[in-house]
N, C-alpha and C positions, 0 to 999 in steps of 0.2 A: 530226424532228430533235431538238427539244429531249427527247420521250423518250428515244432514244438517247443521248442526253449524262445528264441524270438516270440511267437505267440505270446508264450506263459510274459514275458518281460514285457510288453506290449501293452497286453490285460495289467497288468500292475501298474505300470504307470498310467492310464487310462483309469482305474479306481482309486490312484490317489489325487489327482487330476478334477475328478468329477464327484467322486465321494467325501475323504478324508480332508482335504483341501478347502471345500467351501464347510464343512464340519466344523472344522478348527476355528474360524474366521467367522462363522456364528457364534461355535462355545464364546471366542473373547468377548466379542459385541454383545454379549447378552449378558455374560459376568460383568464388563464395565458400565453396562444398563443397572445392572441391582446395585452395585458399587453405590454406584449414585444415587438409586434411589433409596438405599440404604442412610447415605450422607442426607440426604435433603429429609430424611422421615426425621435420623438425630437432630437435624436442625431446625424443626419444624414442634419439635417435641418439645424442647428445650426451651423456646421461645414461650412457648404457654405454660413448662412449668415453672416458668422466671415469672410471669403473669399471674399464676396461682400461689405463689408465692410471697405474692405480693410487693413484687416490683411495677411502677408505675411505667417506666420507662424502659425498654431493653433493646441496648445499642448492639447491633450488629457484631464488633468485637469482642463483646461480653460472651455473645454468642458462639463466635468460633472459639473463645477461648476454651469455651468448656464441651464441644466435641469430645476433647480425649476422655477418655474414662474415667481416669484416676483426677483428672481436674473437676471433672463434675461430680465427685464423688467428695473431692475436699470441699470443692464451693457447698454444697448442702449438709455437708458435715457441720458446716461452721454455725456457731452459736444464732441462734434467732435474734432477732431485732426484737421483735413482736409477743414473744410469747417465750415460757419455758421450753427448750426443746433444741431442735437445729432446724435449719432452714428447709427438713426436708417434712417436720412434721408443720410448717405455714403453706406448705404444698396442697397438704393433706388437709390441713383447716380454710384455706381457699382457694381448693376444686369448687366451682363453679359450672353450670350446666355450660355455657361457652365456651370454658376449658376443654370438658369433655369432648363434646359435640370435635370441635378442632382435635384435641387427641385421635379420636374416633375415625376423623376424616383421613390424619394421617396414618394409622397402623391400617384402615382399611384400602387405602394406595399401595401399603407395601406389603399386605397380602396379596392383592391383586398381581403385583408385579413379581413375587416371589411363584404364587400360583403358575402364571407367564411362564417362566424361567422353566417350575419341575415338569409343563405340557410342551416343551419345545426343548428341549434339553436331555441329553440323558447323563444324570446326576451319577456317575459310578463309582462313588464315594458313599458307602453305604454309610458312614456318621454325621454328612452335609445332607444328604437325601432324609436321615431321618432327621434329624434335625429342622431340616427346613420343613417338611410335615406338621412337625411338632410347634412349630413358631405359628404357622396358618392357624390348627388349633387355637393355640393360647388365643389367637390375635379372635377370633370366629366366637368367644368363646364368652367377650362380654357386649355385655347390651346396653348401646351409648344412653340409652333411654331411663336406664337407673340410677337415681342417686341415692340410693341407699347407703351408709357408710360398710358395713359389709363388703357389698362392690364396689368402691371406689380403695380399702382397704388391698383387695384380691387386683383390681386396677395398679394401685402405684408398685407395689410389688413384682406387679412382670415389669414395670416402667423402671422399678430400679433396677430389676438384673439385666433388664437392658442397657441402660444410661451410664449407669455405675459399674457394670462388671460383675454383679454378686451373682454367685454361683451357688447354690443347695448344700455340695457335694465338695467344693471344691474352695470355697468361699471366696474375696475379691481376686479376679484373675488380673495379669498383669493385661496381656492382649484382648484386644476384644474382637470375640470368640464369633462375633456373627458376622463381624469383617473378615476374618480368618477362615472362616468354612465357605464364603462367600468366595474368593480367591482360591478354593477349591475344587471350583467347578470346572 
């Protein structure tokens, strides 16, 4: 009897040891992986829609400034320079095929890297798992190659409920929702 119980204690600590242990210490290194490349895609984004936008110039700072959600959602709320409208419809008046192409480069990095994550991972959150499905889709879904305004319409639209927070359902969230399920994993 008492071998049997030694055993059985033995085998457990030897599967968390070899299994659960180096398990764990992947999940985080692969969530702080997306973390990141989640940051570097907003930051990447951003940058070209300050450029489509039609700023000449965009400093670094401007940049982080508007990371948060609700800041990037005031900065292109705000009244246009250029035209009737807000700063988010000179986005939308100049997307340019460069713009694209760079957008294109970055959502297709962090589909790649999200893809990564749900083949090495097992995602047991079933609203991050689908979710994150769901993002590949959208991202798989347009084609850098058109500039039809239709698709560049259907384009900045995932681009704002990504950037800004807008939700269908729920409409601007305070947290952003793809950092949040990302911290999930």
């Amino acid at each position: 009897m008492y071998e049997a119980g030694l055993g059985a204690a033995v085998s457990v600590v030897f599967y968390w040891l070899l299994v659960r242990a180096p398990e764990s210490l992947k999940r985080k290194r692969l969530r702080k992986y997306l973390l990141a490349s989640y940051r570097s895609f907003r930051t990447d984004a951003t940058i070209q829609l300050l450029f489509a936008s039609g700023c000449r110039t965009v400093g670094l700072d401007l940049v982080e400034k508007l990371l948060p959600q609700e800041a990037f959602r005031r900065y292109f709320k705000q009244q246009s320079l250029q035209a009737d409208g807000d700063r988010w419809h000179d986005v939308a008046n100049g997307l340019e095929m460069h713009h694209r192409r760079e957008l294109f480069m970055a959502m297709s990095i962090l589909r790649d890297d999200v893809l990564y994550i749900l083949n090495n991972v097992d995602v047991a959150d079933q609203e991050t798992f689908d979710f994150l499905h769901r993002l590949t889709k959208a991202i798989a879904y347009h084609d850098q190659r058109s500039d039809d305004y239709d698709d560049d319409t259907i384009l900045l639209r995932l681009f704002w409920s990504m950037m800004a927070g807008w939700n269908q359902i729920k409409g601007y969230v305070e947290e952003d929702q793809i950092e949040r399920l990302i911290q999930r994993i």
